[in-house]
C-alpha positions in Angstrom: 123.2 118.8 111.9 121.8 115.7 113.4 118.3 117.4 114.2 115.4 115.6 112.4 113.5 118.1 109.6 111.4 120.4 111.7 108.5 120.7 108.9 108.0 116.6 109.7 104.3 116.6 110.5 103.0 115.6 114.3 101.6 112.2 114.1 98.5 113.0 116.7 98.2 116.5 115.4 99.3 115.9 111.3 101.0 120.1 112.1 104.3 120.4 111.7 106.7 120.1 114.7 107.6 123.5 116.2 111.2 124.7 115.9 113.6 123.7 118.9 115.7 125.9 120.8 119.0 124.4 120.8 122.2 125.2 123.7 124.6 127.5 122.2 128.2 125.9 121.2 126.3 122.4 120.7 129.0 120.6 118.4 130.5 120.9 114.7 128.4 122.0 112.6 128.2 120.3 109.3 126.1 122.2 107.0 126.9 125.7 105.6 123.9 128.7 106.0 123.7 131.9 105.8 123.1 131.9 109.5 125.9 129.0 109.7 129.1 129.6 108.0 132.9 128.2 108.8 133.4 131.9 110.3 131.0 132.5 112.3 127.2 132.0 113.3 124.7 134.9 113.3 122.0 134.4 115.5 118.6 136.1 115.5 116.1 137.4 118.4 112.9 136.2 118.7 111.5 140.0 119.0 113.5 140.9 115.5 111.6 138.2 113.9 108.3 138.9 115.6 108.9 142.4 114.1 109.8 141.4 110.9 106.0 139.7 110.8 103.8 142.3 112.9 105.3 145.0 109.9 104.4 142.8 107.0 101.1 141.5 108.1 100.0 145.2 108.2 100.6 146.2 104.8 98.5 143.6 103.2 95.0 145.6 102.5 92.2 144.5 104.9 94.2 143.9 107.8 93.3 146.9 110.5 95.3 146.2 113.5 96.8 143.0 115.3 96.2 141.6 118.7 94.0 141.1 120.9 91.6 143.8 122.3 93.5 144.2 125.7 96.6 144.4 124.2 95.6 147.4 121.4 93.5 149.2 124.6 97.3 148.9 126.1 98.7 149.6 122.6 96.3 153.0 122.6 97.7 153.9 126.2 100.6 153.8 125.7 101.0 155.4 122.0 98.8 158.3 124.3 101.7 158.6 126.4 104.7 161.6 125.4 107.7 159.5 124.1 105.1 156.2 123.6 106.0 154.1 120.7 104.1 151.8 118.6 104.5 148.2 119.3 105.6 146.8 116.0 105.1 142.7 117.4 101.8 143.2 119.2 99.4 140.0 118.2 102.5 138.5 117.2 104.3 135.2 118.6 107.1 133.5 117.8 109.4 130.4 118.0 112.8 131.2 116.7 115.3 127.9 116.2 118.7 127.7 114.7 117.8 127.4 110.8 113.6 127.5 111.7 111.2 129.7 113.0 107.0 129.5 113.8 104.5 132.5 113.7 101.6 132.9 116.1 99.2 136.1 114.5 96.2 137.8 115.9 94.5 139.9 113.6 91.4 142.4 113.4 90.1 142.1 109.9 88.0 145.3 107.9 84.6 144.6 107.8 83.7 143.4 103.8 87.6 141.8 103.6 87.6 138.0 102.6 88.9 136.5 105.9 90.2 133.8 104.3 92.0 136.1 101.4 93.2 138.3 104.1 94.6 135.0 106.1 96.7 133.9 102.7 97.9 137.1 101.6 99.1 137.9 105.4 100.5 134.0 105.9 102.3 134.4 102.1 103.6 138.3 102.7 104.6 137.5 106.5 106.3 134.0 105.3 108.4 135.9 102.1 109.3 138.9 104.3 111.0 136.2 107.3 112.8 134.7 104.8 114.0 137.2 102.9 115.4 139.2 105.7 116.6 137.0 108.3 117.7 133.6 106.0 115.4 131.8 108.8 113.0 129.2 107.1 108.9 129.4 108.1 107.7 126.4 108.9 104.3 127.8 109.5 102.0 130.7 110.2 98.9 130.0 112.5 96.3 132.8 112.1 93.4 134.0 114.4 91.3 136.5 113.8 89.8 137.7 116.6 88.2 140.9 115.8 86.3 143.0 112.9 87.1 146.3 112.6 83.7 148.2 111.8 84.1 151.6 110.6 80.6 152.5 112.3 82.7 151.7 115.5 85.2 154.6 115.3 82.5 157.4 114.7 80.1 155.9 118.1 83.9 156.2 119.8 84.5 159.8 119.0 81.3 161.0 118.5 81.0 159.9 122.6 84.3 161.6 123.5 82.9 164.8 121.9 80.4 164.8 124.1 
């Protein structure tokens, strides 16, 4: 492809350049993927990949939830609701190119977890999990935590309901 490298860093900002969405059928392609072959292309949604990254941020120990706290007080709703499902990409965004993609996370931390250990265990997990399922490369991981999860929290919550 003629596309300049995606992870080229941002002169103003020193990050690297997002991935670009490029229009479908947009000449020969010279370089063989396993996204890109001579018999075919496969292309991936941005939902599968923000998936892919919501489900492997959450099994790395100390992470209790992800998003924001409007989106799990929608999350709980609608998990409360018969036939409700679990939102797998909640706290998760995405930028999905041809041969690139770019991970927004939100997370809620356990209280007495190293933030930063968390952080580097999620970006590493989230980063080898993208890769190794969709053939996509990760050109970076942006973390926010937003939130501590305190396990006095949930006993106030249902000790309140009880009553």
């Amino acid at each position: 492809m003629t596309d300049s490298p995606v992870h080229t860093p941002d002169k103003t900002t020193g990050r690297p350049h997002r991935p670009e969405r490029s229009a479908s059928g947009s000449g020969h392609l010279t370089e063989v993927t396993a996204l890109a072959t001579d018999r075919g292309r496969t292309s991936i949604a941005d939902g599968v990949v923000a998936k892919v990254a919501g489900l492997a941020a959450r099994e790395i120990p100390g992470v209790y939830a992800l998003g924001s706290g409007v989106s799990r007080a929608f999350a709980a709703m609608r998990k409360a609701v018969p036939g409700g499902r679990p939102d797998a990409a909640r706290g998760v965004s995405v930028e999905v190119g041809e041969k690139q993609c770019a991970v927004d996370l939100s997370l809620v931390v356990e209280y007495g977890a190293a933030i930063a250990e968390v952080a580097a265990a999620v970006r590493d997990h989230v980063i080898e999990s993208i890769e190794r399922m969709t053939g996509l490369e990760v050109v970076e991981v942006d973390i926010s935590v937003d939130d501590i999860h305190i396990e006095q929290d949930d006993d106030d919550t249902s000790s309140r309901n009880l009553a």
